[in-house]
N, C-alpha and C positions, 0 to 999 in steps of 0.2 A: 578554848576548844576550836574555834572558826580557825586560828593559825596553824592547829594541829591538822585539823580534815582538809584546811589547803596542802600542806606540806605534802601529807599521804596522798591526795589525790593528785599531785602534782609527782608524787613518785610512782605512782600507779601508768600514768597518760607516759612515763618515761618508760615503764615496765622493768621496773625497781623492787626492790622488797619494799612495804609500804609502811616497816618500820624503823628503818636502819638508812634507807636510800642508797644503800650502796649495793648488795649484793642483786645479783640479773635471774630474772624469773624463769626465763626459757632458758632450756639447753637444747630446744629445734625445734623447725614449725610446728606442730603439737606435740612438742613432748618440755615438761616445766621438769624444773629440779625438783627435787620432794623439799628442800628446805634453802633458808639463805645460808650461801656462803661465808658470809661476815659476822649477824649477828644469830644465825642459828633458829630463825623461826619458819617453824613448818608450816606450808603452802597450806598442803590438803589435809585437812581435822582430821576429815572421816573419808568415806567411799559416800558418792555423791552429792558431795559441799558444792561444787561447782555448778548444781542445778541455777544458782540464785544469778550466774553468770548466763545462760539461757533467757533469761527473761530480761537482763541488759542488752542483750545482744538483740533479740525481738526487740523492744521497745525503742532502742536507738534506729533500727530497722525500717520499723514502720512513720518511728517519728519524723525521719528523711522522706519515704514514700508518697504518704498520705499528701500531704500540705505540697511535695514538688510536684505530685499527678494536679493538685488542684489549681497550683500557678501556674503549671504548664496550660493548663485547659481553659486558662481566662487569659493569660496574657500572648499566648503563641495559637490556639484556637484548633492544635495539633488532631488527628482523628483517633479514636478511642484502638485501633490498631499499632498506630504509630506511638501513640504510650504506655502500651502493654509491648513493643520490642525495647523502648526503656526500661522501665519499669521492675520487669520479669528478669529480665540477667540480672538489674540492680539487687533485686531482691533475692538470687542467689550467689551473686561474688563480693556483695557487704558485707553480708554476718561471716562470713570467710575471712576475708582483710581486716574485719572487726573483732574476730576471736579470742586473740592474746590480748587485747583492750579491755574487751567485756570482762573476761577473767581477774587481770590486771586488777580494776576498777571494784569487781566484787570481792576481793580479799580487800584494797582498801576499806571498802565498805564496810562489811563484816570485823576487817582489827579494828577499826572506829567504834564501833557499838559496841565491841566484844573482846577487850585485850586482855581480859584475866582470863578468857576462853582458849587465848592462844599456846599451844606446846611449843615450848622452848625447850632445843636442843644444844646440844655441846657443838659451836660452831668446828668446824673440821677442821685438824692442822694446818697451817701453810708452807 
């Protein structure tokens, strides 16, 4: 199992299908394919699957934040203004740049836990 949840998250951080590795998740900056091109497994289950990608995106977010506002504040001694002009952009063009990741990483996540939940379709001619 540990070779398997490398593999997928290893094709997720690529932004891969996280069962197949080959077929590409996005077709443009937010917008995913509904399904892989290779092996035919669809992204989005339902309407609002992607909430669980919201809470990777937060939590990678603040996990950067938190812990850089604190090292900055003991090792550089910066003033509480000057790391909120950090800070404050960080904390709105991360989960931006972090997006297709968060997502990425919550379908890993999810076909790991849940591959009999997945709908497989008839991958598309080529």
């Amino acid at each position: 199992m540990a070779n398997r949840a490398l593999s997928m998250f290893g094709n997720a951080v690529r932004l891969k299908c996280p069962r197949c590795g080959v077929g590409r998740l996005y077709a443009g900056p937010f917008r995913m394919y509904p399904n892989c091109a290779h092996c035919g497994l669809t992204y989005e289950r339902e309407q609002g699957y992607f909430v669980g990608a919201i809470y990777i995106n937060y939590a990678a977010t603040v996990l950067i934040a938190v812990p850089g506002f604190f090292l900055l504040d003991v090792f550089t001694g910066i003033t509480i203004e000057q790391q909120l002009m950090i800070w404050v952009p960080f904390a709105i063009i991360f989960p931006l740049l972090f997006f297709h990741h968060s997502r990425s990483l919550w379908l890993a996540l999810d076909h790991l836990f849940n591959p009999t939940k997945s709908v497989y379709t008839v991958p598309p001619k080529k």
